[in-house]
N, C-alpha and C positions, 0 to 999 in steps of 0.2 A: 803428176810429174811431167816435163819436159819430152814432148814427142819427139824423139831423136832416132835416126835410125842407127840398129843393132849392127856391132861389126862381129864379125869370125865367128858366127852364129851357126851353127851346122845347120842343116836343110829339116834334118828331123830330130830337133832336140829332146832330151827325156828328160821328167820334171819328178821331184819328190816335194810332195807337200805337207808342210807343216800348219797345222788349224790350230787354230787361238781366238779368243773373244779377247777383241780388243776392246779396252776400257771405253766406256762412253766416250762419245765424240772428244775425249781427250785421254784420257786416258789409257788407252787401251795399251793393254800391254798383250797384243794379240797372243801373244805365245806364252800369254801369262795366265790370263784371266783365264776363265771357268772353261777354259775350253775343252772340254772332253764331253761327245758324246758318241762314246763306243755305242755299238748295234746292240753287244749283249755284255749282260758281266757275270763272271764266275760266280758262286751263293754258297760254293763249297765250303764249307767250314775244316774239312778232314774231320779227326778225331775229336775236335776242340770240344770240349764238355757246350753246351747250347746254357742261357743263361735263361732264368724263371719270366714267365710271361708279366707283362705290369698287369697289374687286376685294375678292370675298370670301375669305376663308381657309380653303385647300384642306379638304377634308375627306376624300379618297381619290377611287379612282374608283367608287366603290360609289355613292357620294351627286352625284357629278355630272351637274345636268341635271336629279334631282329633281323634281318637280312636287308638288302634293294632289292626292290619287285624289280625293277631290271635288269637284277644278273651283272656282267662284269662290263658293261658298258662304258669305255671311256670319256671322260669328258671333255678328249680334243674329237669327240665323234659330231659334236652337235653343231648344227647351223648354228649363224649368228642372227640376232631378232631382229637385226633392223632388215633382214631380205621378207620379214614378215608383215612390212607395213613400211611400203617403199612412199618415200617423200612422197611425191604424187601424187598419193593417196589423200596422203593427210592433207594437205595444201589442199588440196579437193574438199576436205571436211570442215576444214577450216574457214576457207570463203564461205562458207554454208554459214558460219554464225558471224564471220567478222560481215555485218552487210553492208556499211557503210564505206568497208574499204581501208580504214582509216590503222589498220596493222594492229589494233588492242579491240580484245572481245569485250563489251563491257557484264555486269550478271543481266542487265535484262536481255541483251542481245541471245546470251547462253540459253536461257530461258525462253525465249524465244525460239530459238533452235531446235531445244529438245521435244517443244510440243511440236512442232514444223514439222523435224526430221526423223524418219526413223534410223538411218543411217546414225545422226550423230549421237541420238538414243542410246543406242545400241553399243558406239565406240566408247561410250561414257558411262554403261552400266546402267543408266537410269530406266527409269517407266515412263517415257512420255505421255500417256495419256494417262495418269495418275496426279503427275505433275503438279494444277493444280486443282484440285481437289482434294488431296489428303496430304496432310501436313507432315507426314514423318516422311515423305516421297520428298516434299518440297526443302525440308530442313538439309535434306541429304542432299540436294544437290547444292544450296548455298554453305553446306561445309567443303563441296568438292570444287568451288570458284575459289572457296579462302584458299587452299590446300595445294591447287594450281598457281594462285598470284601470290600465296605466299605473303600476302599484305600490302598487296598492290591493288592500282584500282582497276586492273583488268587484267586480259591474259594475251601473253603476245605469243607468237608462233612459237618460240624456240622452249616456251611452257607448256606450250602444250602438245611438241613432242615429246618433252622430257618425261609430262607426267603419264604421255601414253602408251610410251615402249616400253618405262617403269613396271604399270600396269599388265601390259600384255607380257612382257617378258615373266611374272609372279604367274600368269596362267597359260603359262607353255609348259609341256613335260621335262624341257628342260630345268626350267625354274624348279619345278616340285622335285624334279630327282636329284639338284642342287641341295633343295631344303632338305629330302631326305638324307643327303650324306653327310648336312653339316649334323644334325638330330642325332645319326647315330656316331659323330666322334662326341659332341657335347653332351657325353657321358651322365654328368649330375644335370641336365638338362637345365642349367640356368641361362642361357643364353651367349655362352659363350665360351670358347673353347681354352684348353690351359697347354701347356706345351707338353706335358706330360699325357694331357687326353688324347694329345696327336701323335704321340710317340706310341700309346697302349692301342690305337688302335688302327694305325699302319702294322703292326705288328702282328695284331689277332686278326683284325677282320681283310679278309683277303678282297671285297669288294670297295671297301674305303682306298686301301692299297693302290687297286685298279685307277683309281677315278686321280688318285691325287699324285699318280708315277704310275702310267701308265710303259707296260712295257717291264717296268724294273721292279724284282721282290724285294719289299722293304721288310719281310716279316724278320729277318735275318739283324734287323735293327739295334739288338739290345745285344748281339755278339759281335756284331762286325762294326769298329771304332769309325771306318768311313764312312759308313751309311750311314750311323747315326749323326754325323756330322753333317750329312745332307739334309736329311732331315728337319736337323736345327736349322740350319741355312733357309728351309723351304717354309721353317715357321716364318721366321724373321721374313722373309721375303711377302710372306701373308697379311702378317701384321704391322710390318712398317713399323717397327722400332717399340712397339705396346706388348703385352704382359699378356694378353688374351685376343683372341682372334674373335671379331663380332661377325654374325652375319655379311653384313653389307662388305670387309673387308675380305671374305672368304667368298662371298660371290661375283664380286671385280677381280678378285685377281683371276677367277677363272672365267669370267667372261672375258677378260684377255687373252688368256691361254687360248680359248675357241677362238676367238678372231684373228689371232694371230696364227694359229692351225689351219685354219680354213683359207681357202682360197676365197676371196673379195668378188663378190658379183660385179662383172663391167661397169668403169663409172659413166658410160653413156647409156645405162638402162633406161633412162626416164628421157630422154631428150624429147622420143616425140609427143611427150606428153607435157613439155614445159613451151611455154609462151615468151616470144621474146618481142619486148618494141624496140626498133633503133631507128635513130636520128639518123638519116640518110643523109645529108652535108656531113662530108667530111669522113665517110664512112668508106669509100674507098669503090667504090661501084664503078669509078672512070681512072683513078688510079690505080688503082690496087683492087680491081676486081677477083682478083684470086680470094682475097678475106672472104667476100659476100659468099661468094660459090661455096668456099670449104665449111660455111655454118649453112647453105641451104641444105647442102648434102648430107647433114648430119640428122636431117629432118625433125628440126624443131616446126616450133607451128611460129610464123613468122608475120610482123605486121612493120612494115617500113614509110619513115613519115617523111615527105618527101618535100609536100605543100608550105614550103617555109623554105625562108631564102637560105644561101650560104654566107652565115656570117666573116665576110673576108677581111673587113676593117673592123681594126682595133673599137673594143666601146661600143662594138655594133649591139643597138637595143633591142633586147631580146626578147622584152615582156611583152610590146603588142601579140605576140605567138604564143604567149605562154597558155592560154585558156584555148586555143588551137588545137595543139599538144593534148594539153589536158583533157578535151571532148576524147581524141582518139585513143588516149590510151585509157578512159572508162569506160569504152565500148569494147576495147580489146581484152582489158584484164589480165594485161600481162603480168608474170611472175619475174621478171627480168628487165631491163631497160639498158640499154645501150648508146653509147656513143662514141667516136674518135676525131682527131686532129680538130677543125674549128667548132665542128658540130656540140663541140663538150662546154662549151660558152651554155647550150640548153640545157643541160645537166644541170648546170649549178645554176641556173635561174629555176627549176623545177625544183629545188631541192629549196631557195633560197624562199621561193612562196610556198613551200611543203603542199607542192601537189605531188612529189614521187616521193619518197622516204624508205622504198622498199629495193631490193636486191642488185645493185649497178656493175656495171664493166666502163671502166670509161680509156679507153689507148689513145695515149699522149696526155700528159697531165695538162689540162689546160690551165693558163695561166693567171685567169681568173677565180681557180678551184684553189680556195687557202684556206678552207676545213673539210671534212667531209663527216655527214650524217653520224648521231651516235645510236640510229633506232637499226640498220639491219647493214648486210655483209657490201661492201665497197672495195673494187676491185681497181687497182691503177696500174697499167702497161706502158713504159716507158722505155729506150735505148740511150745506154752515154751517148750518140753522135747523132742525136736528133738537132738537126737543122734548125728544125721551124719554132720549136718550144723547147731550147735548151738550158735543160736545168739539172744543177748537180747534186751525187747521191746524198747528201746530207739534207740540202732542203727538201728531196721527195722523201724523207724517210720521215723529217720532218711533220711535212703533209699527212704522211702515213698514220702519224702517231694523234691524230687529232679524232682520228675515227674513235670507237670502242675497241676495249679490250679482246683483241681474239677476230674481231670483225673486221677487219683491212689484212688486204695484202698486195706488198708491190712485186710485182711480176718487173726485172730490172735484168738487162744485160747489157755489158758491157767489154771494153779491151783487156786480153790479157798480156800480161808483161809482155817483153821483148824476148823469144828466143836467142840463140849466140848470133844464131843468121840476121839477126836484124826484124824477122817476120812476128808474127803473133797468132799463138793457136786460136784462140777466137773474137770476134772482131762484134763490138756494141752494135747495137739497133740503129739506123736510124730513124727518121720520120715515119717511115711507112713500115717498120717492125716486122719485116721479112721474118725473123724466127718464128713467127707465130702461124706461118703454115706448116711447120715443121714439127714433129711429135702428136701431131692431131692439139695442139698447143691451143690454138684459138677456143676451139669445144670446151677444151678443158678448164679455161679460165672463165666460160659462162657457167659452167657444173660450179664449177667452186664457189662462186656466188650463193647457191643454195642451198652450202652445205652449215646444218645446223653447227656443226660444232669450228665453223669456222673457215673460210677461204684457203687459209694458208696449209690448215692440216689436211683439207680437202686434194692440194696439190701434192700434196707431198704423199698420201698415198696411191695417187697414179702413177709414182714413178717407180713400182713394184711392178705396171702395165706393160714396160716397156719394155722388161724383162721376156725371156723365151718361156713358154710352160715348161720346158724338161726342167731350166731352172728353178723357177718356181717350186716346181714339186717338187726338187733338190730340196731347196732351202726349209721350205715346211719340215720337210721329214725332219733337218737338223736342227731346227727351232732356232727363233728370233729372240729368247731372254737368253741370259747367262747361268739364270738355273738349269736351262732343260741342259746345257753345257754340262753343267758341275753334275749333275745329280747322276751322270751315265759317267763320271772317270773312274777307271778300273785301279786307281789306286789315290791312296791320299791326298798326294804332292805336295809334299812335304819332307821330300828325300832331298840328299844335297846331291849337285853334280849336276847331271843329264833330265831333262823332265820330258823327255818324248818318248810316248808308247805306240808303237807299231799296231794300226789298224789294218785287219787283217782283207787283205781282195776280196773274200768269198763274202764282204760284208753289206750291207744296205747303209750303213756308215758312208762306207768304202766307196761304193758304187755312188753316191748321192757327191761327197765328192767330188769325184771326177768329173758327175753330170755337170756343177756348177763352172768348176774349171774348163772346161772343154765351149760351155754352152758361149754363144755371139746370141746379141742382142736382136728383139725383132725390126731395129730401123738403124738406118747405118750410123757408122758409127762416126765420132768428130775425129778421132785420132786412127790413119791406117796405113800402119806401116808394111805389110806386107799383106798379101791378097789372101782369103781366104782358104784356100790352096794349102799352102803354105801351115797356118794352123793344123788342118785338118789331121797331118801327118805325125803331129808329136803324141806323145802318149805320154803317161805318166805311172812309174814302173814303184811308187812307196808314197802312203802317207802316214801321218805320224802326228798323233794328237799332242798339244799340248798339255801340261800338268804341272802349275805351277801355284800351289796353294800362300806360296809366303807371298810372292808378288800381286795374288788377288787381293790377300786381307791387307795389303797395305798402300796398295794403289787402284787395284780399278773400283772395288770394291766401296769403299769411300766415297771416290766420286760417284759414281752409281747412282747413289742412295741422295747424294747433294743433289745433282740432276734430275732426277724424280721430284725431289723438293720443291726445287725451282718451276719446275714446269707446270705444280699442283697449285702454286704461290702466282702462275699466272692465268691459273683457270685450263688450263691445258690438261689432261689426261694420258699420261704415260702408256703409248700402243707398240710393242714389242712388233716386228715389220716394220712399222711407220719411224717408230724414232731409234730402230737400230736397223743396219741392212751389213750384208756380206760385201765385205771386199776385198784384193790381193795388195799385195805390199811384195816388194823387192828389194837385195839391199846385198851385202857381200857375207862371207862367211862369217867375219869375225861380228861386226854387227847384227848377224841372225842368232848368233849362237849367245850371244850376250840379250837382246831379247825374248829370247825362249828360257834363259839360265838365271839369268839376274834375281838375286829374291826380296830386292824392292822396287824397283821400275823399268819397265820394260821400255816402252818409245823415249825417248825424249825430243820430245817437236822442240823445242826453245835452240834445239844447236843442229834444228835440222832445215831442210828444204831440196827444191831442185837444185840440180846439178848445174852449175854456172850461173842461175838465174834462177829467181823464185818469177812463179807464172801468179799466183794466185796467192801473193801473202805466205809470212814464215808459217813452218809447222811441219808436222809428218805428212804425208803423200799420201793417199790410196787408192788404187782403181779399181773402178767396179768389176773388169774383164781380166782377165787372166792374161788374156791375149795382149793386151797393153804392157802390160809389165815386163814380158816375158821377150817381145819383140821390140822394146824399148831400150832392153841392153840393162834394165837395174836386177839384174838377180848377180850378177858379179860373176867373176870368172869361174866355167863350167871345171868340179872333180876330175879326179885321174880317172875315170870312168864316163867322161862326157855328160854326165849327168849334173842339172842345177836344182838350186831349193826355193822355193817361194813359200811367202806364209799365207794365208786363208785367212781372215779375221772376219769376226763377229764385232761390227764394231757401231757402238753407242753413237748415235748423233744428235740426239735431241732435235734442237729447231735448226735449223741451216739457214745462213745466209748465204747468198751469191759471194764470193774473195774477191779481192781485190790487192793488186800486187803493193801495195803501200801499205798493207797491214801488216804489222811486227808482233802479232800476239796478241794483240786486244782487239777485239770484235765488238759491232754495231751494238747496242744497245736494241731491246726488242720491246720490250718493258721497264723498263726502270725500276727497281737496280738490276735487273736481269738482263743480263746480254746471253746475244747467238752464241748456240755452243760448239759450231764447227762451221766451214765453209766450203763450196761448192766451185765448180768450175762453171756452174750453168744449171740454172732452175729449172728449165724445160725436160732435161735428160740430162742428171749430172752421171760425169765418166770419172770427176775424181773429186774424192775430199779431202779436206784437209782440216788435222786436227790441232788443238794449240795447247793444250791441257798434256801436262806429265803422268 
């Protein structure tokens, strides 16, 4: 929304909040969707006669009586596997058999490695010194080359982390107590679960219960018509629209669950253990010295090529350098390569005689760069008011789209609209991309280069970093899906009228709440309207869950499910935190009470925006801070009690683009036919999004 300062605002205002999961980055009908998760829920049945337990289908006497050797264990308890074999690592094992350099392992290389190494031996399961000499050793390992390429003629990085966290993660106690839980719901032990297996045995076995609604007794299941609804919900959410639940589908969604429970290991863990070369022309060492310093300080291991002119005229020939180049960065071995402003002329002659083809950052598109590489992750930083190489956001997205699927991403800022004043809340880059000291911004766009599953998703979950830990730990507790939402509301919602239930203070609900409301980010903020101080003072005296069952199943719900689609259609992996996050909305009575009431659509972005001026493209508003909202004057004229209401949402975002005030509801294209499903105020540290979807 529009930064504007609050008028007739009392000094210490008092707030009641209403929480709702707003629909995915469009949908959301914050005070619609699943949002309920009360701290506890009643199990009381009174007198009501208890209904006959579902008898489960035999499984011999082998399996009868069963238990988990680990007791009541929950499964938001466990680390996530990648802190067990941090990139680093692997890229370390990896050069070990790729020796030539050339990004694909070929099988002799493999073979070569495993008698070599014991290290990669050992990561691979095999017998090195068996190797060659006994043939059932040696068949094993060229079914585990097929197995890793898949039918290719070698094995590139991003396969053979897939197939090694795969691996490891099948031999962690987690994995095994996974396999044990799904074993004891897959009753007739075929391999697969029926919805009735998961109903009979949330019911009977109070350790299944545990692992799969932790916190909440489902044995009450077959009496109580809303739990059982949850339930259903939690199948369907497992199995993705299918009739039985497989393994693989029952292990993902709770290795989500854990990742998205868990708090993310720093994503500067590995810096000083990643290698970077950059082209010194053009790199900023005489202009922009501050770039160099904020990546020395981050303590990568750092190799800067200096011995080579600066290409200032246009056409300047770039090949006599290229084998220059080349000598030093095969003696360096870097995992990264860098360049900016003319310096990125060398980029695309390295890439154009394929001596680099591995992990780039390049700031300022240059203007000789018209594809970019389809073998590893391509990073482009750019501002709308770059002087010296300007070019507009269609042809850099353009550019963008020439890389691989999932392996580019444009790091883009730019102006937004015109407040009433004339002014403008944030202001493009120019040449020398000032934002990128800001947010620890610069680091973060060499991380994301190495990140397997992509640059772009790589960014997007740092911006969970910049959040305060009380929040953080806020948010965990309230969880990042829309089930862990639905599966804690204390009633149906499905009553006509009022759908807000009063969360009670003395709650960790309650409490977690407020933390998020209350909490200020850990780097300042873009929008500040009143000093800190000031915040400090208000409290917040009611919060009040949303519960709105008709407006779920008919709007966010849907889209939901479409959006998971879309993102699986682009090779993308749906992460609860990454592709949903918390944020506040503001708005007057009559429009809050019609958002939280309504029982089929809650927002409707298409008839909404800021206030005299859209900043960032049509749509619903949302800010990440509470504080925004609140001292921005949109919660609407305060009760006969002085008191105002603001909503909470959980709300869906998918993939985000940077907005732009010229957009009317239709967003960038990301993939074809798939477009962004919301937009942002700013990639670095977005403060507000904006959603276009009903």
């Amino acid at each position: 929304g529009t930064p504007i300062s609050p008028t007739g605002m009392p000094p210490s205002p008092q707030y009641q909040t209403q929480k709702s999961p707003s629909g995915p980055g469009s949908v959301p009908q914050l005070g619609s969707a699943p949002a309920g998760y009360s701290h506890s829920r009643n199990n009381s049945q009174g007198s009501a006669p208890s209904s006959p337990k579902l008898p489960l289908p035999s499984r011999g006497p082998d399996q009868a009586g069963k238990g988990l050797s680990w007791g009541q264990t929950s499964a938001m308890q466990y680390a996530a596997e990648e802190d067990d074999l941090p990139e680093s690592f692997l890229r370390e094992i990896y050069a070990k058999m790729d020796q030539n350099a050339n990004g694909t392992v070929s099988k002799l290389e493999l073979i070569a490695a495993v008698t070599r190494d014991k290290d990669v031996a050992e990561l691979l399961g095999m017998d090195g010194e068996s190797l060659l000499s006994d043939e059932t050793t040696f068949d094993a390992l060229h079914a585990l080359f097929e197995e890793i390429t898949a039918g290719k003629n070698g094995i590139d990085f991003d396969a053979f982390v897939k197939y090694v966290r795969k691996a490891n993660v099948a031999k962690t106690p987690r994995g095994t107590k996974m396999q044990e839980v799904f074993n004891l719901i897959d009753a007739d032990g075929n391999g697969s679960i029926s919805k009735l297996e998961l109903v009979a045995a949330m019911q009977s076995n109070a350790a299944v219960d545990e692992f799969l609604t932790p916190g909440v007794d489902s044995s009450t299941v077959m009496d109580d018509e809303g739990m059982f609804e949850k339930v259903d919900s939690l199948f369907e959410a497992i199995a993705g629209g299918k009739k039985r639940i497989t393994y693989n589908d029952f292990a993902n969604y709770y290795r989500k669950a854990v990742v998205a429970a868990t708090p993310r290991p720093p994503s500067n863990r590995n810096r000083p253990a990643t290698k970077l070369f950059i082209i010194g022309p053009g790199f900023g060492n005489q202009i922009n010295p501050r770039q160099s310093k904020m990546i020395e300080h981050q303590g990568y291991q750092i190799k800067w090529c200096f011995n080579i002119p600066n290409p200032e005229v246009p056409h300047f020939p770039v090949e006599p350098y290229l084998d220059q180049i080349k000598a030093e960065m095969d003696a360096f071995q870097p995992h990264v390569v860098c360049g900016a402003s003319k310096g990125g002329v060398y980029i695309v002659g390295l890439w154009k005689r394929g001596y680099w083809r591995g992990p780039t950052l390049m700031l300022n598109a240059h203007p000789m760069a018209r594809s970019l590489p389809q073998e590893s992750n391509t990073v482009i930083a750019c501002g709308s008011n770059d002087e010296v190489y300007p070019m507009n956001r269609a042809d850099l997205e353009a550019l963008v789209a020439t890389g691989a699927p999932n392996k580019t991403f444009l790091y883009y800022t730019a102006n937004s609209g015109q407040l009433q004043s004339g002014q403008l809340s944030r202001v493009g880059d120019y040449h020398n991309m000032e934002s990128l000291l800001n947010h620890d911004c610069l680091p973060r766009l060499i991380d994301a280069t190495l990140c397997k599953e992509g640059p772009e998703v790589h960014f997007m979950r740092t911006w969970r970093e910049r959040l305060s830990d009380e929040r953080v730990k806020a948010e965990l507790w309230l969880g990042y899906s829309p089930q862990q939402l639905i599966r804690l509301w204390s009633s149906k919602g499905d009553k006509q009228g009022d759908h807000l239930v009063q969360v009670q203070p003395v709650s960790t609900e309650y409490k977690s709440v407020v933390a998020a409301f209350k909490a200020m980010p850990k780097e300042e903020q873009a929008y500040i309207l009143q000093p800190p101080e000031v915040w400090a003072k208000v409290r917040v005296v009611k919060v009040e869950r949303v519960e709105n069952s008709l407006q779920a199943d008919g709007s966010w719900k849907p889209y939901y499910k479409s959006l998971c689609r879309s993102l699986e259609d682009q090779g993308v992996e749906f992460e609860p935190g990454t592709h949903t996050c918390w944020t506040f909305h503001g708005c007057d009575a009559n429009a809050l009470d019609s958002i939280v009431n309504n029982p089929v659509t809650g927002f409707q972005p298409l008839a909404s925006g800021t206030r005299s001026s859209t900043l960032w493209g049509s749509g619903t508003y949302f800010a990440r801070e509470a504080k925004y909202v609140a001292e921005g004057g949109f919660c609407g004229a305060p009760g006969p009690d002085g008191t105002r209401r603001m909503l909470m949402c959980l709300l869906v975002t998918g993939m985000p683009c940077l907005g732009d005030p010229n957009q009317k509801g239709v967003l960038p294209f990301r993939q074809q036919p798939h477009r962004y499903n919301c937009s942002v105020d700013c990639l670095a540290s977005p403060e507000v999004f904006i959603v276009q979807q009903s």
